[in-house]
C-alpha positions in Angstrom: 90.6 87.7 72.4 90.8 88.2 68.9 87.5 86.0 68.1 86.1 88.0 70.6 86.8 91.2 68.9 85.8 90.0 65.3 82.7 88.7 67.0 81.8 92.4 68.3 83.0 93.9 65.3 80.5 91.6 62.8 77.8 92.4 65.2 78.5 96.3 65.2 78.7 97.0 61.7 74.9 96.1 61.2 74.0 98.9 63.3 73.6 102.0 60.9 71.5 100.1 59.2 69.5 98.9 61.5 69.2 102.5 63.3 67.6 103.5 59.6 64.5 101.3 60.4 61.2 103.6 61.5 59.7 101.1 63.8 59.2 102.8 67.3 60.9 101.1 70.3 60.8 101.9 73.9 63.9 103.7 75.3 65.4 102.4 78.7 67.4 104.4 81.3 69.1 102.1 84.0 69.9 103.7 87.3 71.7 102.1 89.7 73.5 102.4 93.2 75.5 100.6 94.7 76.0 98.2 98.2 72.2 98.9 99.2 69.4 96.2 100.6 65.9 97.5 100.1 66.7 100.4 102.8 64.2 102.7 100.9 60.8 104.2 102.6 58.9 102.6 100.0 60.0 99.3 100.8 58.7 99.8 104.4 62.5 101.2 106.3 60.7 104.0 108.7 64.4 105.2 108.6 65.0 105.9 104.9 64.3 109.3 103.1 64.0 108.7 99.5 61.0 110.9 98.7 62.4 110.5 94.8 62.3 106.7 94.6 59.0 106.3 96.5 57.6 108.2 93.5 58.8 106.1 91.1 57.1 103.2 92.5 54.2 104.8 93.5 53.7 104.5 89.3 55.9 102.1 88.6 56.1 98.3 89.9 58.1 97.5 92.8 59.7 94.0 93.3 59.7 92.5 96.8 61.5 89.5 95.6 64.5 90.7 93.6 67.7 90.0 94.3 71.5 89.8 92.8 73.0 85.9 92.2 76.2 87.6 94.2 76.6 89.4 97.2 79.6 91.8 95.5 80.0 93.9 92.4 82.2 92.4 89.2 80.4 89.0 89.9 77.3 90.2 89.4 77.9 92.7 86.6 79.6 89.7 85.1 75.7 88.2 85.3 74.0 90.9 84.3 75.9 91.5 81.5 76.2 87.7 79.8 72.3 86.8 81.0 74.7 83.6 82.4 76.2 82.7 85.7 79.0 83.7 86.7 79.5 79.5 88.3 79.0 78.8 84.8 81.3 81.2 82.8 84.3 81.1 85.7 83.6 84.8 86.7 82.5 84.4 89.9 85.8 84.8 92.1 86.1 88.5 93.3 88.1 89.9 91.4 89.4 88.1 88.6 90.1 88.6 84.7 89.2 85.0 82.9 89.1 84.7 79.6 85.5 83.5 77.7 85.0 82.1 74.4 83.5 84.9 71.4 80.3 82.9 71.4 79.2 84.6 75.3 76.6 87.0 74.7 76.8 90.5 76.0 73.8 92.2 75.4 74.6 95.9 74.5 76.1 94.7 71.2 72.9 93.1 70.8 70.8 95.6 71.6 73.1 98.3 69.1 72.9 95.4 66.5 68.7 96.3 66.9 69.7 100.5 66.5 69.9 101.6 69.8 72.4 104.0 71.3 74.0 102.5 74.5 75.9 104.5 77.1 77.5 103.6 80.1 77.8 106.2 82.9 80.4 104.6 83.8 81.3 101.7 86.0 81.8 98.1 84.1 83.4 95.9 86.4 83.3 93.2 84.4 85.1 90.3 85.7 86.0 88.8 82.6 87.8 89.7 79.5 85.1 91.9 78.6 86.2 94.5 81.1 89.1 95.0 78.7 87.2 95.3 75.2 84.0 97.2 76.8 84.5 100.3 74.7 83.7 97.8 71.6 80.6 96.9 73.8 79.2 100.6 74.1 78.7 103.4 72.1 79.8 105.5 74.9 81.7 104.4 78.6 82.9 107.1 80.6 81.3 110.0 82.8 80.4 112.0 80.2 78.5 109.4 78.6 74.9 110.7 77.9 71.8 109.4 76.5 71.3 112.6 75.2 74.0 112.3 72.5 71.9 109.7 71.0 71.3 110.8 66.9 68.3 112.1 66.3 64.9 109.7 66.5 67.5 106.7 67.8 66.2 104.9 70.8 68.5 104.9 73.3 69.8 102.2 76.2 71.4 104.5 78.6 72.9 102.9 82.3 73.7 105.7 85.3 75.9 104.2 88.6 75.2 106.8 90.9 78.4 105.4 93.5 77.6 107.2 96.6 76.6 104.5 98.8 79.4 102.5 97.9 80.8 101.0 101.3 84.2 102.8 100.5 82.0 106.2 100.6 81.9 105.5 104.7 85.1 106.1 105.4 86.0 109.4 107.8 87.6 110.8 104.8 85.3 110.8 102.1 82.0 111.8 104.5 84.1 115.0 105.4 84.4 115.0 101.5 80.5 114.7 101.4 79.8 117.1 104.1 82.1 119.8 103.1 80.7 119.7 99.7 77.3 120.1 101.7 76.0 117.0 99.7 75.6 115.5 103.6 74.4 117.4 106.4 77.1 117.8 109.3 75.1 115.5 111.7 73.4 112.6 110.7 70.1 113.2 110.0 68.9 110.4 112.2 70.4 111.0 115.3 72.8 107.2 115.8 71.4 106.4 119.3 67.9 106.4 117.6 69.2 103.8 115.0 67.0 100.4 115.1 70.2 98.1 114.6 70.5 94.5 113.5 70.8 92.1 116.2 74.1 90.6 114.8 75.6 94.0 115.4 76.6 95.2 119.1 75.5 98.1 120.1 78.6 100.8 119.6 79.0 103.7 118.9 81.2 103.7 115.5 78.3 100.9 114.1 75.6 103.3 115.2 77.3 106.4 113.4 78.1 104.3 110.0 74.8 103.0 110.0 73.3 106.7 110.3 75.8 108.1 107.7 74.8 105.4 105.5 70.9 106.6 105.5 72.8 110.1 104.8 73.9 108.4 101.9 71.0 107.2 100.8 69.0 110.0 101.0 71.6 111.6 98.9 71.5 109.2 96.5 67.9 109.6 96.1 68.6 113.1 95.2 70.9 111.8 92.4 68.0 109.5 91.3 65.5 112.3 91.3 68.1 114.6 88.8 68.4 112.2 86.2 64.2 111.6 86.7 64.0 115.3 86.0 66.5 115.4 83.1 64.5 113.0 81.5 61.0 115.0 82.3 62.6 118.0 80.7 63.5 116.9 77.7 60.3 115.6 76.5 61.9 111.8 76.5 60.1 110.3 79.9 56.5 109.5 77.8 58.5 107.1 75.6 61.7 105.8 78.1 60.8 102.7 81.0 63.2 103.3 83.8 64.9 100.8 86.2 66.2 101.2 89.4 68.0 98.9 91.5 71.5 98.2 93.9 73.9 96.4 92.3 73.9 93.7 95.7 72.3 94.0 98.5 75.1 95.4 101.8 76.5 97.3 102.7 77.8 97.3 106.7 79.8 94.5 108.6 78.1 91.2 108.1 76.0 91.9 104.6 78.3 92.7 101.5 80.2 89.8 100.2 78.1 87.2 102.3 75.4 84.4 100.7 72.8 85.6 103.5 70.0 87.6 101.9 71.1 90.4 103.7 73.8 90.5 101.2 72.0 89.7 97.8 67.8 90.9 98.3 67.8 94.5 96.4 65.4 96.9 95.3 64.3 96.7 92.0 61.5 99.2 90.8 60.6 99.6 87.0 58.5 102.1 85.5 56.4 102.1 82.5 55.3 105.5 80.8 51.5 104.9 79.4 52.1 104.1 75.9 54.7 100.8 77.4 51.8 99.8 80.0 51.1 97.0 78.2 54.7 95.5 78.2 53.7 95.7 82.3 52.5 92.7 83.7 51.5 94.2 87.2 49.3 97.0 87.1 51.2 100.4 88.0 51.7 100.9 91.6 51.3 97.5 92.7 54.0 95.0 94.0 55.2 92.2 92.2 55.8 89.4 94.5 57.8 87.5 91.8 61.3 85.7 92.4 63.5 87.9 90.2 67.4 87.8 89.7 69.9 89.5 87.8 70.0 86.3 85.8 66.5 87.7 84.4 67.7 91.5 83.4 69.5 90.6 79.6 67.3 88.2 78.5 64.1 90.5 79.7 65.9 93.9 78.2 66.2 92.1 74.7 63.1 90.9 74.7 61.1 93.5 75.4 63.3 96.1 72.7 62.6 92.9 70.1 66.2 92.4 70.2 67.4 89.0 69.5 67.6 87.3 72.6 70.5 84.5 72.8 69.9 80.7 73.9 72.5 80.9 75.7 71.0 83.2 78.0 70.1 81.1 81.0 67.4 83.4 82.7 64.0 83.9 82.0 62.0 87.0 80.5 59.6 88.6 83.6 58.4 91.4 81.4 56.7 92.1 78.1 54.6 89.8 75.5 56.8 87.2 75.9 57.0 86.9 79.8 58.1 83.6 80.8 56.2 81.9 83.7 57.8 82.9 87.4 60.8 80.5 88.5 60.4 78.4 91.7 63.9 78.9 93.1 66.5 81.6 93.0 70.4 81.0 93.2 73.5 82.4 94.4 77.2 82.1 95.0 79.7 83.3 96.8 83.7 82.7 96.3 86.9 84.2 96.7 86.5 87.5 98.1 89.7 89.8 97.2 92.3 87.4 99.1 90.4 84.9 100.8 89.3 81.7 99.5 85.4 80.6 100.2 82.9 78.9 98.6 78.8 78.9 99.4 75.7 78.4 97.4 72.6 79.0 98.4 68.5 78.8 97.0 65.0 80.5 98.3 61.7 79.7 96.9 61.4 83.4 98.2 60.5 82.3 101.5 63.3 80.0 102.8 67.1 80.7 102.0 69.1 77.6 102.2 72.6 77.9 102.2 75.1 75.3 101.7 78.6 76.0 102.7 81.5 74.3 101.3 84.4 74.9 103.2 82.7 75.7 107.0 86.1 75.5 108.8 86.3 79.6 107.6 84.5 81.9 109.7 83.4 84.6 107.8 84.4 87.7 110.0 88.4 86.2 109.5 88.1 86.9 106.0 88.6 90.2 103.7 90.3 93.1 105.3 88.6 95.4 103.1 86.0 96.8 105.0 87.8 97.5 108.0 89.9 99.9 105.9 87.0 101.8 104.3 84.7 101.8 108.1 84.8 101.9 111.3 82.0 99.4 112.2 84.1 95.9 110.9 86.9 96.8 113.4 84.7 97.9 116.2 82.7 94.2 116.2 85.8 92.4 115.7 87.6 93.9 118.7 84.7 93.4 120.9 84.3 89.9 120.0 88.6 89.4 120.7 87.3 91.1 123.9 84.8 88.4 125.0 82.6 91.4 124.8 79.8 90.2 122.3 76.7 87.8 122.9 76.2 84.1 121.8 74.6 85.7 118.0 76.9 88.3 118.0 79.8 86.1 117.9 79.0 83.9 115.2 80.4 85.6 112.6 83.6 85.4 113.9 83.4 81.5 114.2 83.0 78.6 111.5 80.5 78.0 109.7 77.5 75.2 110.4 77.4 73.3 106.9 73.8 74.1 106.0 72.1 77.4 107.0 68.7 77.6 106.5 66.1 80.7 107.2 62.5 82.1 106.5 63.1 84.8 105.1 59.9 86.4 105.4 59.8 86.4 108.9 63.5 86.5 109.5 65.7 88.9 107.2 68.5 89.6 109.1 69.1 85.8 109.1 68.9 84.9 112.1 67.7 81.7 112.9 69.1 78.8 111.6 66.3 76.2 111.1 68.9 73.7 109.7 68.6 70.5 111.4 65.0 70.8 113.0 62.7 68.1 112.3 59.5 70.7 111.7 61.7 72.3 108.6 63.4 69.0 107.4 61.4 68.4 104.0 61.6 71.8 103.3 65.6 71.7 103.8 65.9 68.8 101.8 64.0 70.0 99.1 65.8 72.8 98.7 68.9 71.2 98.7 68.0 68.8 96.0 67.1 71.6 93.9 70.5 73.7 94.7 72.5 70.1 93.9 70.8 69.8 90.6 71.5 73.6 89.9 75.0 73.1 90.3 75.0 70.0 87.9 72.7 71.9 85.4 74.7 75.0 85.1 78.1 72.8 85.7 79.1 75.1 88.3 83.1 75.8 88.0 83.3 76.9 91.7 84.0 73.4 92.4 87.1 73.7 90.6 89.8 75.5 93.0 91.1 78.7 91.5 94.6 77.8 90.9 94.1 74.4 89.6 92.1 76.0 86.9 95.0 77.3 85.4 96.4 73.8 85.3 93.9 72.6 83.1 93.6 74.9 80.3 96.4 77.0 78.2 96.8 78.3 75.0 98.5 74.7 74.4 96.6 73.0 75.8 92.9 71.2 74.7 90.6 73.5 75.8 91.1 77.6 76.0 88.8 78.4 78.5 87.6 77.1 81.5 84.2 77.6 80.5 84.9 74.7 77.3 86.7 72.9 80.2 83.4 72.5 82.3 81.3 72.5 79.3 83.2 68.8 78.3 83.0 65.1 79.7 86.0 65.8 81.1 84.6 67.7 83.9 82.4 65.0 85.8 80.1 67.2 88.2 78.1 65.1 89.8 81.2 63.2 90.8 82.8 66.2 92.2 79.8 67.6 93.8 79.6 64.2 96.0 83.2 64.2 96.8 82.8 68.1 98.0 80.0 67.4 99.9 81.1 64.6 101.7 84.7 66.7 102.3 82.5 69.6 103.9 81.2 67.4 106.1 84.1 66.3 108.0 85.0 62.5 108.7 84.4 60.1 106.3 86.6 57.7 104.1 89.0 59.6 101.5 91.2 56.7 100.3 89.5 56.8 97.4 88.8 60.2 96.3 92.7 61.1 97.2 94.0 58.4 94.4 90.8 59.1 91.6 92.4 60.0 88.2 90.6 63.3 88.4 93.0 66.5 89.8 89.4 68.3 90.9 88.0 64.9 92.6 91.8 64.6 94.4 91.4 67.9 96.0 88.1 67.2 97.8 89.4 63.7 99.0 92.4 65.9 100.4 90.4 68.7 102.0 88.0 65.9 103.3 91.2 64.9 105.5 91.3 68.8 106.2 87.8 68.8 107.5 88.9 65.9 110.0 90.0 66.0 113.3 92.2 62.9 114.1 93.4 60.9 110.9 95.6 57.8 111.0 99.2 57.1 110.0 98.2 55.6 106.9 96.6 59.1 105.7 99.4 61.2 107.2 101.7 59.6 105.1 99.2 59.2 101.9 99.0 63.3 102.3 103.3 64.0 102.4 103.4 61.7 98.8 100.7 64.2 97.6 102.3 67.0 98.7 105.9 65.9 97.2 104.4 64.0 93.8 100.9 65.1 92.8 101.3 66.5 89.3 98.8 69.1 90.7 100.6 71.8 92.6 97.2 72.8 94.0 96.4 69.6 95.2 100.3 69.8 96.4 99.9 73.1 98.2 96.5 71.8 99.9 97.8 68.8 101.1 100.6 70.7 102.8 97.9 72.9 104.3 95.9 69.6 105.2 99.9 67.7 107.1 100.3 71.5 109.0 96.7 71.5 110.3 97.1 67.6 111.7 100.7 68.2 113.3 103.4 67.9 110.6 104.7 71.3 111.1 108.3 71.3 110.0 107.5 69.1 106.8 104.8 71.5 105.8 106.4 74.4 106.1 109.5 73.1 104.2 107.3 72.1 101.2 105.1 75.0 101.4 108.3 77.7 101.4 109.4 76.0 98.3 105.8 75.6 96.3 105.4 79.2 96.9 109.5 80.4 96.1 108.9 78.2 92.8 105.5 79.3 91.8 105.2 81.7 88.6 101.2 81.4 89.1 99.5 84.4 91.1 97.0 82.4 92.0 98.5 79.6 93.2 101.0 82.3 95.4 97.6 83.7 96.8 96.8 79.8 97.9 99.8 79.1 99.4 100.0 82.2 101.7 96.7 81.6 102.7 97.9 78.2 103.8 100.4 79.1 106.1 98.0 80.5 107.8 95.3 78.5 107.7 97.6 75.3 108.1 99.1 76.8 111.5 102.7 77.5 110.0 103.0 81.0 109.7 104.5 81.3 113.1 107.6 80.0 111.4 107.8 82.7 108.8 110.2 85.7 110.5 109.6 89.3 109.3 112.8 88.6 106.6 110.0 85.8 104.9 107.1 88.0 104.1 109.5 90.9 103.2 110.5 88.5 100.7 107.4 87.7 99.2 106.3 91.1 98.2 109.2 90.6 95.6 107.7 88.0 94.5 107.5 88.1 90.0 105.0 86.1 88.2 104.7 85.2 84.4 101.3 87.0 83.1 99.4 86.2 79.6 96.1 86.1 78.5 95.1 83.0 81.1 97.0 84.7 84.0 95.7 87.9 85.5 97.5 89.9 88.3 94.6 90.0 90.8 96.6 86.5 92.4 99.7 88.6 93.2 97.8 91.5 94.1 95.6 89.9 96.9 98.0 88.1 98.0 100.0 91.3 98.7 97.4 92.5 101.1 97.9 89.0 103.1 101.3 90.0 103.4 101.1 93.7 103.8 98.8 92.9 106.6 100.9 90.4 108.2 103.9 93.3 108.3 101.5 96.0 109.9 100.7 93.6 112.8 103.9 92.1 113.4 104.5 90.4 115.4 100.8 89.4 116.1 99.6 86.9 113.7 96.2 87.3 111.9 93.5 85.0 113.3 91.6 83.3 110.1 90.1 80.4 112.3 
């Protein structure tokens, strides 16, 4: 923390001077909403009113192929602001607080250390350490923050988060909010039976409604965009300031937000040059760029094209200005824990196919966060007309595991329909794209292979390394080792003996959930698995091996050991595990009411390594486990 703060400091007292210089440079105003795919007339949605946006591409650039590495918000702010991936820095579990080395860009400090004025109106959502220091990062982060209280001839970097069509914004409370303010008519505009739904969704009425107060939403958000468009006209700035606008993920209904389909991470990205920046514009204004683009792209390009220094670190690629880098073949994205459940997908699309590889395919991914169905009405409709045998063969599947590799066209498919996995006309073009998303993974030493709880096992302030980023960054994380282990775990039967007794902790727990994955093991294994769950210096691998004996019949062992890993535990993290394995190693039918009143007492031991958001997600498991009792929560 502290090298992070001299780091920022050194780089911010270079600004005055800097801001002195006479040189003109282009000013840049971010807007940005939230929880949006490209649901915008001028991406072609016959049910979107955004008169405002269409404008701005009609002389700007719009970007068919743009998309965020994450389907959900701190990990892909954590992205955008590093120029890194979030796999690579250990940001990438939603929501979490790890620490990172000084030497991690951020690039407002880079672009104040080249005289601009940054503001931040307001949302950070960092996922990292840098959520606590970001008023170091900014020369202003709050709501009042204003390009407009830049000094006098200072350009100016200036980020709006217009929050409207945030998913929470659906909920009954906050449109009678809306429409009492008269910011959203008291009908939907688009009348809900009208609605041309998705054909994952059934057709009821509380999906129809959210989906038509969602292009409410929209439309009012538009009218945001179209304010701060004019504020700039008015002040005489807009001939010298190249705007973005794009959604922070792509979302936001049941079955989009938080999942690896594209339907969760394609966004709209337009950007708009005024004439005397044209020539920083590699598409001519008002045409489409057909260009794969990710949020991986947006520091390094920003940097580059203010002649800001531009770190090599930064592991994206520059799609605009002089120095435009040449298009990428592949883009690639991630998907982890989400709030209090435990997941882990990758995917890649050459902007035509979307291959998705999913790493742990027992958990469906309508069983997972409860967080939607809190905020709108359309997560608990589906779910209780599939628990009602209500819902058709597609319908269902989100409700049921996983196939190990999903694979789509895109183009032709974008809800994500059909799964082409498997089929002999697609098979070069599925093992192609899987080579490239293994190499990816290898390249960028993806930490996602590393489960959550374990990482706090491995680094410490006393211990070698600090961070988990140096962790993976070291010899001592072998993955390409791992990466074959987890593979071969995901896909169910195989031969373990000798992954469950490697030296490596990280290689141990695949071996173990590779007995998980199976249906029938032998004695031999059942009794391998209880000496891992009593003697493993890993309580991780403990706590998953416990998981792994309740799944395969050993009911009354595994609940014994997994009562006392998680009485003992000081780790929120590993607390957060071992609640969701008493549920998702068929013991929590053994825990009475008395039990998970007892864990919401549960007291941790916090420093800089150990954020809350463990405990805190795990209190939702257990909050929701009191509301239904005695029912039980379904997670497979």
């Amino acid at each position: 923390m502290k090298a992070l703060y001299l780091f920022i400091i050194f780089s911010l007292i270079q600004v005055s001077s800097f801001r002195q210089q006479n040189h003109e440079k282009p000013n840049i105003l971010w807007i940005t909403c939230e929880d949006i795919s490209p649901y915008l007339s001028c991406y072609g949605d016959s049910e979107a009113l955004t008169p405002n946006i269409d404008k701005l591409a009609e002389e700007g650039t719009l970007f068919t192929r743009a998309f965020a590495n994450a389907p959900v918000c701190a990990v892909s702010r954590s992205t955008i602001l590093t120029g890194m991936y979030s796999t690579t820095l250990g940001t990438h579990q939603m929501r979490s607080m790890p620490q990172l080395p000084a030497n991690i860009p951020n690039y407002p400090s880079l672009l104040r250390e080249n005289g601009y004025y940054c503001t931040n109106n307001s949302k950070t959502d960092y996922n990292s350490n840098y959520e606590k220091e970001k008023k170091l990062l900014w020369d202003e982060v709050s709501s009042e923050a204003h390009w407009k209280n830049a000094p006098d001839k200072t350009p100016f970097f200036s980020v709006f988060n217009i929050t409207n069509t945030h998913e929470s914004q659906l909920s009954q409370d906050r449109i009678k909010h809306y429409v009492s303010n008269e910011d959203l008519p008291k009908s939907p505009r688009i009348n809900p039976k009208s609605i041309n739904l998705p054909p994952y969704h059934p057709d009821l009425p509380e999906i129809r409604q959210d989906w038509a107060r969602l292009y409410d939403q929209i439309t009012f958000m538009d009218s945001k965009v179209g304010t701060l468009l004019e504020e700039l006209a008015q002040s005489g700035k807009a001939d010298n300031t190249i705007i973005f606008f794009y959604s922070d993920h792509g979302g936001q209904l049941s079955g989009s937000k938080r999942y690896i389909y594209s339907r969760g991470t394609h966004i709209p990205l337009i950007v708009y040059f005024p004439k005397k920046w044209q020539h920083l514009n590699p598409t001519p204004s008002g045409q489409p760029n057909d260009e794969l683009v990710s949020f991986i792209d947006f520091p390094k390009t920003i940097l580059s094209i203010t002649e800001s220094t531009v770190p090599a670190k930064m592991q994206g690629r520059i799609f605009l200005g002089p120095d435009k880098e040449k298009g990428p073949d592949y883009t690639y994205f991630y998907r982890d824990r989400m709030g209090a459940r435990y997941d882990f997908s990758r995917a890649v699309t050459d902007g035509t196919h979307y291959y998705i590889y999913n790493f742990y395919p027992h958990k469906p991914r309508g069983r997972d966060s409860r967080y939607g169905h809190s905020v709108q009405t359309n997560w608990g409709a589906w779910e209780k007309h599939y628990d009602a045998g209500k819902t058709n063969r597609l319908q269902s599947l989100f409700f049921k595991p996983k196939p190990t590799e999903q694979l789509f066209n895109i183009q032709k498919d974008p809800w994500n329909i059909e799964n082409l996995a498997g089929e002999k006309k697609y098979k070069k073009t599925q093992e192609k794209l899987s080579r490239a998303l293994d190499q990816w993974i290898i390249d960028t030493k993806d930490i996602g292979l590393i489960p959550e709880p374990m990482i706090y096992e491995l680094i410490g302030s006393d211990k070698k390394y600090k961070t988990i980023y140096e962790f993976a960054q070291s010899p001592e994380y072998p993955v390409e080792d791992i990466l074959h282990t987890a593979k071969l775990s995901s896909q169910g039967p195989n031969k373990y003996e000798t992954s469950i007794q490697s030296k490596n902790p990280v290689i141990r727990y695949w071996g173990i959930y590779g007995l998980f994955r199976t249906e029938n093991i032998e004695e031999s294994s059942i009794n391998q698995l209880k000496t891992i769950a009593i003697n493993d210096p890993s309580a991780t691998n403990r706590v998953m091996a416990i998981q792994t004996l309740g799944k395969h019949g050993q009911t009354e062992t595994a609940f014994d050991l997994l009562m006392k890993e998680a009485k003992n535990t000081k780790v929120p993290y590993l607390f957060l595990m071992a609640i969701n394995a008493f549920q998702y190693g068929k013991l929590d039918h053994l825990l009475s009411k008395d039990d998970w009143e007892r864990f919401k007492s549960k007291e941790f031991s916090l420093n800089e390594n150990q954020d809350q958001y463990g405990g805190e997600y795990a209190l939702r498991i257990i909050n929701d486990a009191l509301d239904i009792w005695p029912k039980r929560r379904k997670v497979y």
